[in-house]
N, C-alpha and C positions, 0 to 999 in steps of 0.2 A: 504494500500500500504506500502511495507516493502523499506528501504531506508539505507543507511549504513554511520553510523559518527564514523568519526578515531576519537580513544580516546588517553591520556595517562595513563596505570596502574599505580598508586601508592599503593603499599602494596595489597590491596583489594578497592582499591577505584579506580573512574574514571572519571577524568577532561580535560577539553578541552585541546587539545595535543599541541596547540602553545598562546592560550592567557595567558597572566598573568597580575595580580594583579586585577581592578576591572571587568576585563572582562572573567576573569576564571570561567569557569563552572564546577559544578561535574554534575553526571549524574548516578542514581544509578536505579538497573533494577525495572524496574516496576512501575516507577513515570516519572512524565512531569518534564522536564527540558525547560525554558521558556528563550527567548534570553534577553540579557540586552536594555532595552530602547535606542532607537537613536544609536543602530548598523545593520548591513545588515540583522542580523538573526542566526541564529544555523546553521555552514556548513555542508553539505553532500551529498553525490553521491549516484543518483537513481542506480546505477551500483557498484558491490561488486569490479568492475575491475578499476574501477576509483578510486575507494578510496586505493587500490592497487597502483595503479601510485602515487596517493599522496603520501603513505607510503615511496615509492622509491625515492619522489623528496626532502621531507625533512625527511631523515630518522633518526629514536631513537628507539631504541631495544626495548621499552617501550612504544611504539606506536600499540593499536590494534584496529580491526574495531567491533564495536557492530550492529546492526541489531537495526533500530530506526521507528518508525510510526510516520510522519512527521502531526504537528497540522497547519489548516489554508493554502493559499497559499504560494506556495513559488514562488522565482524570481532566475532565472539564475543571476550568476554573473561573471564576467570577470577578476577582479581584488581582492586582498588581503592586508593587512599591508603586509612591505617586512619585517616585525622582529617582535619576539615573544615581546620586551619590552611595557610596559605599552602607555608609553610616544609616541613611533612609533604606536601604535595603535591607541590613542586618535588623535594623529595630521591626521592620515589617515581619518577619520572620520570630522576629523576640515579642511582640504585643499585638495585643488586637485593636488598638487604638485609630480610630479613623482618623491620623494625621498624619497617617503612614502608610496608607492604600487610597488605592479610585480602582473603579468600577473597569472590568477588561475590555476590551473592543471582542464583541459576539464572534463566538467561533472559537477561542481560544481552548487550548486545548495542553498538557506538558506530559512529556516522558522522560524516563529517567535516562535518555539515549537515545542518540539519532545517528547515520548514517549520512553524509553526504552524498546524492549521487552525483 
């Protein structure tokens, strides 16, 4: 099953288009990229139009969607860190405080591992 993760292009390379610092993933074609321990998972939309809507809701010129084979199940999710910062990431993950999530862009879907193709 073919599934779609927005990336961010750097140069030639390709990292997860809103985590940064210990939750930053690359992702290079043709190897498994594996989610970091004690987060929801690796995001992505079974739907090329969903992750189109993502690109639209947080857009960077530098944002593309690659073509991924999702490993293991995945789980719908609802919610997101509401910021790319390290810190807002971890606390979304440590509380349930809504001042550290917003609502996903529909479609949203995380496994704990994906495949580049």
């Amino acid at each position: 099953m073919k599934v779609y993760k927005v990336v961010k292009k750097v140069g030639e390379k390709y990292y997860s288009c809103l985590a940064n610092g210990r939750y930053k993933l690359e992702y290079v074609k043709g190897k498994i990229t594996t989610a970091i321990e004690g987060t929801l998972g690796i995001m992505v939309f079974p739907k090329e139009k969903d992750a189109k809507n993502f690109v639209r809701a947080w857009w960077d010129g530098k944002f593309v969607i690659l073509p991924v084979t999702p490993i293991g199940k995945g789980t719908w999710i609802k919610t997101i860190a509401r910021d790319v910062l390290w810190h807002v990431i971890r606390a979304f993950y440590r509380t349930k405080a809504s001042d550290y999530y917003t609502s996903a862009v529909k479609g949203t879907k995380c496994y704990k591992a994906v495949r580049v193709l």
